[in-house]
FIFI-370719 format. One record per residue (C-alpha): residue number from 1; x, y, z. Coordinates in steps of 0.02 Angstrom, whole numbers, plus 32768, in hexadecimal, padded with zeros to 4 digits. Each point is the difference from the previous one (the first is absolute). Example, Ala and Ser with C-alpha at 12.3 -4.5 7.8 and 13.67 -1.06 7.14 Angstrom:
2
> nr; east; north; up
> 1; 8267; 7F1F; 8186
> 2; 8045; 80AC; 7FDF
***
This chain:
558
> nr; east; north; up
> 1; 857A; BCE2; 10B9
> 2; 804B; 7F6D; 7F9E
> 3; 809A; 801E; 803C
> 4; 7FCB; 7FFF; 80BB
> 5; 7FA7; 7F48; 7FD9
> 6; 80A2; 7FBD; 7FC3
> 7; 805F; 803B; 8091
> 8; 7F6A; 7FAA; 8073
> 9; 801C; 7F6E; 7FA4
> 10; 80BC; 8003; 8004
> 11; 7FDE; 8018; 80BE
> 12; 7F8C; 7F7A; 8020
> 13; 8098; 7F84; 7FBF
> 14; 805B; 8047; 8085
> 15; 7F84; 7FE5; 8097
> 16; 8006; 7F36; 7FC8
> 17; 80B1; 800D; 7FFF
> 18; 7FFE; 8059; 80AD
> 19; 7F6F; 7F89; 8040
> 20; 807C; 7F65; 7FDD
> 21; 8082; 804E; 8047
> 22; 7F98; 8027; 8091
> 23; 7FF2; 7F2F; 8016
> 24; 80B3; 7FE0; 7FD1
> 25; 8087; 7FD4; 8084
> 26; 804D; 80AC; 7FD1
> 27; 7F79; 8066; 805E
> 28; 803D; 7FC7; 809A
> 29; 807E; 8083; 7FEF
> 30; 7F93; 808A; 8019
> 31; 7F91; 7F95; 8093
> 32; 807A; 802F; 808C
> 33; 8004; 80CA; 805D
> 34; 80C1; 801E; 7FBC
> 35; 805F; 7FBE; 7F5A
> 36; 80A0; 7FC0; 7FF5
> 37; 8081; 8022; 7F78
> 38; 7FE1; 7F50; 7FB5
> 39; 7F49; 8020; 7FFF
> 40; 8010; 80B6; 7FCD
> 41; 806F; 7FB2; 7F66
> 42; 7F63; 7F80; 7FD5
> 43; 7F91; 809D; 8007
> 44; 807F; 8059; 7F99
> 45; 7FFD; 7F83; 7F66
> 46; 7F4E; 7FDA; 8000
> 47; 7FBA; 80B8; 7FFE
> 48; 8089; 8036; 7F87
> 49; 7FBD; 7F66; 7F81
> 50; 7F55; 804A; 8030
> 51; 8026; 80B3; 7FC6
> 52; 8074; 7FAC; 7F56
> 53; 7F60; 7FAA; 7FE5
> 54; 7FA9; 8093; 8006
> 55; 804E; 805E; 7F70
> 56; 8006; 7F54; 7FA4
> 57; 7F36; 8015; 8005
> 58; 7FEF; 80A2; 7FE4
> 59; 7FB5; 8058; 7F61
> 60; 806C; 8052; 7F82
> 61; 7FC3; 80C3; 7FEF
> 62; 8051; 806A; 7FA6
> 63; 80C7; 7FD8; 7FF9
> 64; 7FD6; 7FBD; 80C1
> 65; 7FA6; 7F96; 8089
> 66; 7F6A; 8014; 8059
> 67; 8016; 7F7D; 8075
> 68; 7FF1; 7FC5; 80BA
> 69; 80B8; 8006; 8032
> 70; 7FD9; 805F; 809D
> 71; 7FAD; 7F79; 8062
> 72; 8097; 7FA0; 8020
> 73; 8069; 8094; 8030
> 74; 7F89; 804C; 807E
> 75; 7FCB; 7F65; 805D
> 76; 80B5; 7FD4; 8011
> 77; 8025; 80AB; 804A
> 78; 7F5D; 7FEC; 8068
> 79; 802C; 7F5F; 8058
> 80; 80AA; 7FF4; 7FF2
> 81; 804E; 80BC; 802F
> 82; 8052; 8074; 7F8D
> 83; 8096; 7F9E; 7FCF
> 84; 7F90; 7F80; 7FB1
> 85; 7F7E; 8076; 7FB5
> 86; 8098; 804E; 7FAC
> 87; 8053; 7F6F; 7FBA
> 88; 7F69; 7FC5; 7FB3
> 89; 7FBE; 80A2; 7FC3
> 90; 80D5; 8014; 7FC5
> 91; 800A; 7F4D; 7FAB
> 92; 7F40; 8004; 7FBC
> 93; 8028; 80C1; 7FB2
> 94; 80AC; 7FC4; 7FBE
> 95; 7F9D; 7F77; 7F9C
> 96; 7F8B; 807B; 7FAE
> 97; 8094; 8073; 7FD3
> 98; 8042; 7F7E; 7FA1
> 99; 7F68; 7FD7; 7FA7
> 100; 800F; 80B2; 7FAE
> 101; 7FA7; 8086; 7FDD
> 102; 8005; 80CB; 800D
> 103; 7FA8; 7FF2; 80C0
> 104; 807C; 7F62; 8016
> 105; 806A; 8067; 807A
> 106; 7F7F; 8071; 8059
> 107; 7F94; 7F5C; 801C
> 108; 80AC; 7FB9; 804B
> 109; 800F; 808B; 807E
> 110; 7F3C; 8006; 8017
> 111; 7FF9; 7F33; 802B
> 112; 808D; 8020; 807C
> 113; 7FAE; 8069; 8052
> 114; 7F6D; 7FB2; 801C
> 115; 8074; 7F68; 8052
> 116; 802D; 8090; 806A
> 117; 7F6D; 8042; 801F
> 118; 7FC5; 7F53; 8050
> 119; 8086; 8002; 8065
> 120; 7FF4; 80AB; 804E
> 121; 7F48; 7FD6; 8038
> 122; 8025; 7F65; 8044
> 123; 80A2; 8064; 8077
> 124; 7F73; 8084; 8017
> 125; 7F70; 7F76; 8032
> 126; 8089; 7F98; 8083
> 127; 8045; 80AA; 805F
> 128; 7F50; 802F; 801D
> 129; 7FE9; 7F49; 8058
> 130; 7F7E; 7FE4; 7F7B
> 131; 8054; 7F6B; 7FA4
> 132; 7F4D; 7F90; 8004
> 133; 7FDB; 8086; 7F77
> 134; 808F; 7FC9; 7F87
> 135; 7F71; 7F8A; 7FB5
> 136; 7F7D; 806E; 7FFC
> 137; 7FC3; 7FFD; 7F44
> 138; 7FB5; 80C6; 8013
> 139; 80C1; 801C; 8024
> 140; 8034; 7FB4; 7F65
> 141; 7F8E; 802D; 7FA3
> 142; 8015; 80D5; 8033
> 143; 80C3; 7FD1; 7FE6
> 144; 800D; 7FB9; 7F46
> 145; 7F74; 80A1; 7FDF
> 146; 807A; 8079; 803F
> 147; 80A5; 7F9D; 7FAA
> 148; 7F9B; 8008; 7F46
> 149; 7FCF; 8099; 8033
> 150; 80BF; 8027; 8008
> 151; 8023; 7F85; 7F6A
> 152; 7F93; 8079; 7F99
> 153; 8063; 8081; 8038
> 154; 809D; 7FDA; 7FD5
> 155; 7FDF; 7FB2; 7F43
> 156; 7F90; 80A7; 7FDB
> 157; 809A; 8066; 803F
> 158; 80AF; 7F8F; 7FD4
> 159; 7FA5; 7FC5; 7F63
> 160; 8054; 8040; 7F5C
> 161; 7FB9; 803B; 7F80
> 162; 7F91; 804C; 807F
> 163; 7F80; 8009; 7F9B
> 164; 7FE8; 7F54; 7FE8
> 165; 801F; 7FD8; 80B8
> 166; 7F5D; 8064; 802D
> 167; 7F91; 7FB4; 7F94
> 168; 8025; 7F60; 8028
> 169; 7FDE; 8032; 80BC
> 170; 7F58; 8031; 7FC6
> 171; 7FE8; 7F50; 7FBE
> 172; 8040; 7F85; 808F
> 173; 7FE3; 8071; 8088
> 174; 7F67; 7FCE; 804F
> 175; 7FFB; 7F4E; 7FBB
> 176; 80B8; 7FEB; 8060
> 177; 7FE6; 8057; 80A0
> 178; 7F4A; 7FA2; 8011
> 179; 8032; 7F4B; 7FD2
> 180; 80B8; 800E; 8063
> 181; 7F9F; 8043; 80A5
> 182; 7F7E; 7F7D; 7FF1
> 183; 8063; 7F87; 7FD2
> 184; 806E; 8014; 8095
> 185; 7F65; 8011; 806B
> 186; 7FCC; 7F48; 7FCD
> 187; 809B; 7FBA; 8000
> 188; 802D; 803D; 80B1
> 189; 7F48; 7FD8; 8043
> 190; 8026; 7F34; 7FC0
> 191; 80BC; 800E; 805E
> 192; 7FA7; 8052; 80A4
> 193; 7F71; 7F7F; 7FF1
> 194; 8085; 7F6E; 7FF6
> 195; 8066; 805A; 808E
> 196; 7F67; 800D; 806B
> 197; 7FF0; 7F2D; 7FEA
> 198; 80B1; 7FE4; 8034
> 199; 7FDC; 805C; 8082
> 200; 7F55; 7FAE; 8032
> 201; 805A; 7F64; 7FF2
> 202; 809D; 8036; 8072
> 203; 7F7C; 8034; 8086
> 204; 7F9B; 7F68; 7FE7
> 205; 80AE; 7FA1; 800F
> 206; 8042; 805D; 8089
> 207; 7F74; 7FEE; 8065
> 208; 7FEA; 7F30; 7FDB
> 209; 80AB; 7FEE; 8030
> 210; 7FFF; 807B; 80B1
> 211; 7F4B; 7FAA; 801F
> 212; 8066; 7F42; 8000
> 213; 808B; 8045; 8063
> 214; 7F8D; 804E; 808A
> 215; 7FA1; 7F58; 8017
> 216; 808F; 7F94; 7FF8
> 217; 806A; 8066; 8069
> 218; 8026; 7F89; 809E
> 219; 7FBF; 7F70; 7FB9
> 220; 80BB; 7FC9; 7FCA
> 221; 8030; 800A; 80A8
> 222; 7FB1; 7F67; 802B
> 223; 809E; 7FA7; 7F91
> 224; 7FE6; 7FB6; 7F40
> 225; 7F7E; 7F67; 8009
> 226; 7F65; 7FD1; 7FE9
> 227; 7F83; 8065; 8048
> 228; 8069; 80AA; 7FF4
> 229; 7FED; 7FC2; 7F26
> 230; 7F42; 7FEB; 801A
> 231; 7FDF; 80A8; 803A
> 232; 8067; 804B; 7F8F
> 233; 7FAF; 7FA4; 7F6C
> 234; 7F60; 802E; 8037
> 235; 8033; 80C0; 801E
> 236; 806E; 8003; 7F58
> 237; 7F58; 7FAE; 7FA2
> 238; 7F89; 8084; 8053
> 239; 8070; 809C; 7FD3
> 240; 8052; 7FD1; 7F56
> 241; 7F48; 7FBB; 7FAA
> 242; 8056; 7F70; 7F99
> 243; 7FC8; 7F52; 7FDA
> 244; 8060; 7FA8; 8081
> 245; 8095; 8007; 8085
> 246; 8078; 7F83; 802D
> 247; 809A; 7FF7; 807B
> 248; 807E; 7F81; 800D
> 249; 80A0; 7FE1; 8069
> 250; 8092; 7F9F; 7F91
> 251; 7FA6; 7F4D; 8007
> 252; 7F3D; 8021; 800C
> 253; 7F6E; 8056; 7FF6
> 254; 7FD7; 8070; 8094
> 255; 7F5D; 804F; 7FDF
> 256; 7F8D; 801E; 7F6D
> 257; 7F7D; 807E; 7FE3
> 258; 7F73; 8012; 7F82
> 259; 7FDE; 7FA9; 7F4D
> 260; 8040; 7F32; 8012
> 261; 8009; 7FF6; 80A8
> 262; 7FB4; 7F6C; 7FE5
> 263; 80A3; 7FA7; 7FCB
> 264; 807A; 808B; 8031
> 265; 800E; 7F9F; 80A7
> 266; 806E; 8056; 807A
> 267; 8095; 7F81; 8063
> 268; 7FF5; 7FCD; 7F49
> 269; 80BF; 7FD3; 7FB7
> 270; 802B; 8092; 7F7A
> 271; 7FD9; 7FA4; 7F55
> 272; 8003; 8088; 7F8A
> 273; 80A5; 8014; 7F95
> 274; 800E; 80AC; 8004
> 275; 7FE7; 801F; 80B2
> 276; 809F; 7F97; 8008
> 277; 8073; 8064; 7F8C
> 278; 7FB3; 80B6; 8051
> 279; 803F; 7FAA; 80B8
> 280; 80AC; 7FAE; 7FA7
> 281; 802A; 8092; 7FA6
> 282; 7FC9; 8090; 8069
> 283; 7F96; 8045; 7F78
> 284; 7F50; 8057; 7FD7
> 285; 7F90; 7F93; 7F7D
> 286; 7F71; 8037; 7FA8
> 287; 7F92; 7F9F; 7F99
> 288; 7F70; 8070; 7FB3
> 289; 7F9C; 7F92; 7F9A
> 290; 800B; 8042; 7F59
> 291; 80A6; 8004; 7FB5
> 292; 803F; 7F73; 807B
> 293; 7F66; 7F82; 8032
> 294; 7FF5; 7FC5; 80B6
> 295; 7FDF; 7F3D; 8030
> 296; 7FD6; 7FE4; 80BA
> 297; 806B; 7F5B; 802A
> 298; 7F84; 7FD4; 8080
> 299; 7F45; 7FFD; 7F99
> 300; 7FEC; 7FFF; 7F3B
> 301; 7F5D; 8042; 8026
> 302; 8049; 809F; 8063
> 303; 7FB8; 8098; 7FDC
> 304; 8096; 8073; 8029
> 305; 806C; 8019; 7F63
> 306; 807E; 8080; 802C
> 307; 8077; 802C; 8083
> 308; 8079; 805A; 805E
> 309; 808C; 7FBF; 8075
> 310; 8064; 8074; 806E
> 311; 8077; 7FAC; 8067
> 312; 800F; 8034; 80CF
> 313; 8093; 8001; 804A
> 314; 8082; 803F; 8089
> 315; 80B6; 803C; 7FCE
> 316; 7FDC; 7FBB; 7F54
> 317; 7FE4; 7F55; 804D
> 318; 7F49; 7FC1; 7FA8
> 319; 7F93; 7FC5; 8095
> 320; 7F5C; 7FE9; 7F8E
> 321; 7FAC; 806C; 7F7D
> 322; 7F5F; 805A; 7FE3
> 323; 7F89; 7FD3; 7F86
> 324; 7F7A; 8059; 7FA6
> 325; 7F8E; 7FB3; 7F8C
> 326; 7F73; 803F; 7F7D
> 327; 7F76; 7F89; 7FA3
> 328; 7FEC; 7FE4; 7F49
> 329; 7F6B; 807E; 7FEC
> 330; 806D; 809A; 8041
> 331; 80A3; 804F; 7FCE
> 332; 8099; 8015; 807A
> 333; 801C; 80C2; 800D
> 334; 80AC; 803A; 8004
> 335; 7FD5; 8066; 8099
> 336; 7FE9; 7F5D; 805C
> 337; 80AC; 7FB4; 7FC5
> 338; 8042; 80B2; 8057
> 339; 7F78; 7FEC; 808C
> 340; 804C; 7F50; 8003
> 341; 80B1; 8020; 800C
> 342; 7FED; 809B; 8085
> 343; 7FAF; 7F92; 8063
> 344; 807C; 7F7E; 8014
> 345; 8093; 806E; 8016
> 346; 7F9C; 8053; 807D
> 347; 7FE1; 7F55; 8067
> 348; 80AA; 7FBF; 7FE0
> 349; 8028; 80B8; 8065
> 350; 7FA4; 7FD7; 807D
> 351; 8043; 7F55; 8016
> 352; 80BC; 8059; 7FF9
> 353; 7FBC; 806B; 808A
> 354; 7FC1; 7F99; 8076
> 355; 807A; 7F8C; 7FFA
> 356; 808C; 8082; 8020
> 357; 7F69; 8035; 80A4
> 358; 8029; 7F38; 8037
> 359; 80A1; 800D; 800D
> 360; 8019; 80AB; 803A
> 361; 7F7C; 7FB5; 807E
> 362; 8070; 7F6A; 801F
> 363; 80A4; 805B; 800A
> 364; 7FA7; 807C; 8083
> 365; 7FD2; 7F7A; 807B
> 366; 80B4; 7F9B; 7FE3
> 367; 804B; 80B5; 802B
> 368; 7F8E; 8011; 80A3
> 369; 8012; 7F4F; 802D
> 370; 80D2; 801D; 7FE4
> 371; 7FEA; 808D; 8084
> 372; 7F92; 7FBB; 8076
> 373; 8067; 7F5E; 800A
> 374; 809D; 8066; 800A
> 375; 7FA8; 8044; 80A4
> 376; 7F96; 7F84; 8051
> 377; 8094; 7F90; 802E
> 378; 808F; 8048; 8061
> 379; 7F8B; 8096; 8044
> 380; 7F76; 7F73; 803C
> 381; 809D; 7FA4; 8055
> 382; 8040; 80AD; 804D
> 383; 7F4C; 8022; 8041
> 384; 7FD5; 7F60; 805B
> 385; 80B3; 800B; 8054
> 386; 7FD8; 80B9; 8036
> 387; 7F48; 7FB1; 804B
> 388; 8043; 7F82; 804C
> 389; 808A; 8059; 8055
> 390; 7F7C; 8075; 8032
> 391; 7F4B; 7F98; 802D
> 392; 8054; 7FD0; 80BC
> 393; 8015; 80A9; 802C
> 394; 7F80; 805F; 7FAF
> 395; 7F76; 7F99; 7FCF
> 396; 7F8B; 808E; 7FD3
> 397; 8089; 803F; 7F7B
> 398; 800D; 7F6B; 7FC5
> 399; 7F5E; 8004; 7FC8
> 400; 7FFC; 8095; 7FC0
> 401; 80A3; 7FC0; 7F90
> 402; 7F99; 7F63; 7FD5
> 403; 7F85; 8071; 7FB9
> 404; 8082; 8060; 7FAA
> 405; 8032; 7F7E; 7FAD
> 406; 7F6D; 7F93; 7FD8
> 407; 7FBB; 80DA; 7FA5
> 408; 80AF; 7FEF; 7FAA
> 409; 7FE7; 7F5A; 7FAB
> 410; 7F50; 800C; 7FF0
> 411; 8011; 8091; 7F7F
> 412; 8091; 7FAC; 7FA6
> 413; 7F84; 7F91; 7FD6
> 414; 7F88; 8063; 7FD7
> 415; 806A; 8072; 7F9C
> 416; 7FE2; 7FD0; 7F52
> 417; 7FD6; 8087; 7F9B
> 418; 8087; 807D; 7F93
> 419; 7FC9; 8093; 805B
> 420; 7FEB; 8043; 80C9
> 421; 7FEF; 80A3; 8048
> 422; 808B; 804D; 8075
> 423; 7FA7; 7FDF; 8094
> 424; 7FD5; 7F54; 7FD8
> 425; 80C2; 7FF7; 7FED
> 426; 8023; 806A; 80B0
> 427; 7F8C; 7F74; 805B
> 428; 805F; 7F80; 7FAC
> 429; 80B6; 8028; 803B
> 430; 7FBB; 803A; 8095
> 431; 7FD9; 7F56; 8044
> 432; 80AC; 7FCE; 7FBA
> 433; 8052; 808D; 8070
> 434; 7FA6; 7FDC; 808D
> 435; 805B; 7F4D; 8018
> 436; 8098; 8053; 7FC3
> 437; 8004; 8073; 809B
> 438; 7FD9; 7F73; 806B
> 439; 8090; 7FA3; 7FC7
> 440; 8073; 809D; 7FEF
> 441; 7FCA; 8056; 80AE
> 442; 803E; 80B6; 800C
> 443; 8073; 7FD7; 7F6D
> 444; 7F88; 8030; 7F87
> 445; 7F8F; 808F; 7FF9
> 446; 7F87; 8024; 7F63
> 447; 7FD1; 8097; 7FCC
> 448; 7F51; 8011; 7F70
> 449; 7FC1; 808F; 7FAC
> 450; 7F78; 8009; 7F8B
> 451; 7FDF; 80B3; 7FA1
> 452; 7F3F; 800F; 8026
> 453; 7F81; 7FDC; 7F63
> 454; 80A9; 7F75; 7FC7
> 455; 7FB1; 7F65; 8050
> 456; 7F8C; 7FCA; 7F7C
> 457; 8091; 801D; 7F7B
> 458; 7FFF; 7F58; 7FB4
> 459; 80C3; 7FB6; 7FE5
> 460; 8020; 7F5E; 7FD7
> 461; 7FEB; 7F71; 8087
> 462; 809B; 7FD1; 8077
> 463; 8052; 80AE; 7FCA
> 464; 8041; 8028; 80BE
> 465; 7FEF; 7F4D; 804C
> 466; 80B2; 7FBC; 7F95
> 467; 8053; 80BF; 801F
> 468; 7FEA; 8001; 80AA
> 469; 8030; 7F41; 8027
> 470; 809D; 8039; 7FA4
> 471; 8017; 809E; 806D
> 472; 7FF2; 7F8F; 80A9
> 473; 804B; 7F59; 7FC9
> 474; 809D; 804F; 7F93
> 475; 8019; 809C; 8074
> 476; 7F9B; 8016; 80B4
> 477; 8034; 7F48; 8035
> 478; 80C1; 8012; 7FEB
> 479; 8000; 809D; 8067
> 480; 8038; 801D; 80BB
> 481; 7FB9; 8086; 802D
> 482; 7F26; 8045; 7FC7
> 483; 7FD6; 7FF4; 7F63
> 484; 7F7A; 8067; 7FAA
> 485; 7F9B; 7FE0; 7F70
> 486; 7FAF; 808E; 7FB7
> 487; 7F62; 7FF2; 7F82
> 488; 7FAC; 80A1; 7FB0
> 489; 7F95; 8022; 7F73
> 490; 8000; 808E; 7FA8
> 491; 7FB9; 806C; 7F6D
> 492; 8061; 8069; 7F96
> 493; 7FAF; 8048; 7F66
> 494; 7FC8; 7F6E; 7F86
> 495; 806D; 7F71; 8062
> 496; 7FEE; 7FAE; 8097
> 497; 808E; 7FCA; 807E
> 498; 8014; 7F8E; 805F
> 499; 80A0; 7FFA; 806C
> 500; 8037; 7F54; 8069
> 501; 80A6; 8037; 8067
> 502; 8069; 7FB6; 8081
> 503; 808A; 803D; 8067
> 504; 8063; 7F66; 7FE4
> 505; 805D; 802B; 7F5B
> 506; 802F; 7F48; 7FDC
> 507; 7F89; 7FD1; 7F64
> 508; 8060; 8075; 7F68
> 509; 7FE2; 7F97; 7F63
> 510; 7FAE; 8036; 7F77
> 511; 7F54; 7FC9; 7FB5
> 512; 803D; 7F94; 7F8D
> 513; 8072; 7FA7; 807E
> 514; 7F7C; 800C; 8080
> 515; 7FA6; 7F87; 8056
> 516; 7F7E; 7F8F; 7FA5
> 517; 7F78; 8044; 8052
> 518; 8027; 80B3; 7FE4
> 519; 8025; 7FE7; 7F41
> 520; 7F5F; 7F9D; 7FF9
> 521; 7FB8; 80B0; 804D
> 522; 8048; 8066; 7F91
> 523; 7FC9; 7FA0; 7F6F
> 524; 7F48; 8001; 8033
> 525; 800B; 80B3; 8021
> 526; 802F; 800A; 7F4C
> 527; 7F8C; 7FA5; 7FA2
> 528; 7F73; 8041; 8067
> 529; 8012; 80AE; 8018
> 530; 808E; 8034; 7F76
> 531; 80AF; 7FDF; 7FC7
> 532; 802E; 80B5; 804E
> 533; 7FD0; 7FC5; 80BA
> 534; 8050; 7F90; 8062
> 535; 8090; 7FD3; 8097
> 536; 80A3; 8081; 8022
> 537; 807D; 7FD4; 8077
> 538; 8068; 8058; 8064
> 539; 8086; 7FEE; 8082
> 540; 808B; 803D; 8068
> 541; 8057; 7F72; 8051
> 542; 7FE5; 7FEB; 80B7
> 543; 7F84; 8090; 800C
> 544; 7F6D; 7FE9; 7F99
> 545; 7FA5; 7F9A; 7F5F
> 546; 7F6D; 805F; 7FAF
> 547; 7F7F; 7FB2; 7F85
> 548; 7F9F; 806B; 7F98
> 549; 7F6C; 7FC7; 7FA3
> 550; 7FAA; 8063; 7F8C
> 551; 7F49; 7FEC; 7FCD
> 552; 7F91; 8062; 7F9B
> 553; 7F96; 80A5; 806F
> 554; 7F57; 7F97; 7FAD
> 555; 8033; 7F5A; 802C
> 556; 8021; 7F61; 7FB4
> 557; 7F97; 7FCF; 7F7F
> 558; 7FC5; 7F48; 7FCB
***
């Protein structure tokens, strides 16, 4: 019984060592689902100096050790797999051998083991899919009673003199097997109680940070200035809980939420020294109080005293930081330096993204506005000659062209958006085809064919209007005798088709050397529906030019 109070004692000065290293920056390794090698290493040294330390404490009985060696060399195989439980149950058993003895070899082998033992139920625990258990203390606590178990095993039968190997069995026996299981019991139970915190804290992080982003989402959109920085403030104060929020561009304050908002006064010019060096050197600064003290450089009698500044900004170009602030009576908590951080590089995201939205905006319209002027001109000129050539003779036709025309332009107008659906397109170049004919005569005869359940496909906007100009202006026009332009949509499999052919044969370049409308096409096509669609040409000379475009069986998507 004396002997089973000493190893409780030796114990209990391992659970303080494990409960500081529980609080130490080196738990982290075991806070994440999977180890590295570099944390696996860290785990390595520490819970081989744990089961050294063991033997160092352990009580001298009879030419050997009763000791608590196997805690180190179980938990290791526990958390870290059986390569680690070995290593540590090899390097901790190699240490005892050396320390001498007649058990010094079979308490070698036995401390191995034990590593290995670890091990084996951790690779049993993960191919079951139960790896939550791999902290369970009961689990520990069952393995390090089966591994002394073994550990008596081995020194009552390797042992020489035999004799002398069983008897001292009979003496450390219970003592080891109960204060090794129990010990590894408490030990794990503070690592799982520590793990559980981390992961309290994740969660609670996690969801502070998705809880900003899903109340600030849009709010960027509205551009960088004053009153998109006053809801954030007020959004970023409500979710994060700290003393005080402040935003600034690169010259002033922008908004200011919470604690010293009486002097924190936004349109305010940035005074404080630091802000300047975090916007001037691109760079996070945190002032916490304690081992660095804070001075507000607008109030001696400000209550805030520490402080964290994250710079924003856009293709590392500093546009303003963020600002988070704590008072005197309450201590900045590293999870809001992370909260902090994640938060601006989450903003300064969203500023990326909408920007690049502008000017893909921007460069949409300039592309429209490229075709539609390429159009309007020489086609408006071509129409109002056909009219006029027409309104003596036919008055009623001209009308009807008029109308044509007026439903042509109208919709270029109108036509803003990235997106239409085929027959929103068909109605388009319909009106377009109409004057055509009345300028062409019998010349030209058009031909359209839509594969039912195709018209609401939605393609990009002025996909046919630019092919088909090409097909009468480049082809139809320079012929003598009909020409025939042929339009048909079709399905096959998990593409859709559509096919823009004339009869002329006189357009034959390729996309690239195309014409600026049809490369702007085939562009759009690209970026909107995928790099694999897009325009095919071909041609025999003097008999016909086909264009292909390919589009995606669901449609385009924005």
């Amino acid at each position: 019984m004396k002997l089973f109070f000493a190893l409780i004692q030796e114990m209990s000065v391992f659970l303080v060592i494990g409960y500081l290293f529980s609080k130490s920056p080196a738990f982290k390794a075991l806070a994440g689902e999977t180890l590295n090698s570099r944390q696996k290493l860290i785990l390595y040294l520490i819970f081989s100096v744990f089961s050294i330390l063991g033997t160092y404490f352990g009580l001298p009985v009879r030419d050997a050790v009763a000791n608590t060696r196997a805690i180190g060399a179980v938990l290791a195989g526990i958390i870290g797999g059986p390569l680690l439980g070995t290593a540590v149950g090899f390097t901790g058993g190699l240490h005892r051998y050396f320390v001498g003895g007649f058990v010094a070899a079979p308490a070698m082998l036995a401390t191995t083991f034990e590593g290995f033992l670890g091990g084996m139920v951790h690779l049993y625990l993960c191919r079951r899919n139960r790896s939550e258990q791999i902290y369970n203390p009961r689990v520990a606590f069952i393995t390090t009673f089966v591994g002394e178990l073994v550990h008596m095993a081995i020194i009552a039968g390797l042992g020489r003199p035999l004799e002398n190997s069983l008897a001292l069995v009979q003496i450390i026996a219970i003592p080891m097997i109960t204060a090794n299981a129990l010990g590894t019991f408490l030990f794990m139970s503070i690592l799982r109680d520590q793990k559980d915190t981390f992961d309290k804290l994740s969660v609670m992080f996690s969801a502070r940070a998705f809880k900003i982003a899903e109340r600030s989402l849009g709010i960027l959109g509205k551009g960088f200035g004053a009153e998109t920085a006053r809801n954030l403030a007020r959004i970023i104060h409500e979710e994060s809980g700290v003393g005080a929020v402040a935003i600034t561009d690169t010259n002033k304050i922008l908004a200011f939420e919470g604690i010293g908002s009486d002097h924190h006064l936004p349109n305010s010019p940035i005074a404080s020294v630091l802000t300047q060096q975090a916007i001037r050197n691109n760079e996070v600064i945190w002032v916490n109080g304690q081992s660095e003290p804070y001075q507000c450089s607008l109030s001696g009698n400000c209550p805030l005293t520490s402080v964290l500044i994250v710079p924003l900004h856009i293709d590392e170009q500093v546009i303003g930081t963020i600002k988070l602030y704590e008072p005197k009576n309450r201590r900045f908590l590293n999870m809001n330096k992370t909260l902090g951080e994640g938060i601006a590089g989450l903003l300064s995201d969203q500023l990326l993204r909408y920007r690049y939205e502008e000017q893909k905006n921007l460069l949409v319209t300039s592309e429209l506005k490229l075709i539609q002027a390429q159009i309007n001109p020489h086609f408006l000129f071509n129409a109002l000659n056909t009219i006029m050539a027409i309104i003596r003779k036919d008055p009623l036709r001209a009308r009807e062209l008029l109308q044509h025309l007026s439903n042509f332009f109208r919709k270029n107008l109108k036509r803003s958006g990235d997106l239409a659906t085929v027959d929103e397109e068909v109605d388009h170049v319909n009106s377009y085809l109409k004057i055509e004919k009345a300028r062409f005569e019998d010349k030209l005869q058009v031909e359209i064919e839509v594969e039912p359940g195709l018209g609401e496909l939605r393609i990009p906007t002025f996909t046919l209007q630019p092919i088909i100009e090409n097909a009468v202006k480049h082809g139809i026009s320079n012929m003598i005798e009909q020409g025939v332009v042929r339009v048909a949509v079709r399905r096959s499999g998990q593409q859709v088709t559509i096919e823009v052919e004339d009869n002329a044969g006189t357009y034959c370049k390729e996309i690239q050397g195309g014409g600026l409308g049809m490369n702007i096409v085939d562009k759009r096509i690209k970026n909107l529906c995928g790099s694999q669609y897009g325009i095919r040409i071909s041609c025999t000379p003097e008999e016909f030019t086909l264009v292909s475009i390919s589009l995606p069986a669901e449609g385009c998507q924005l």
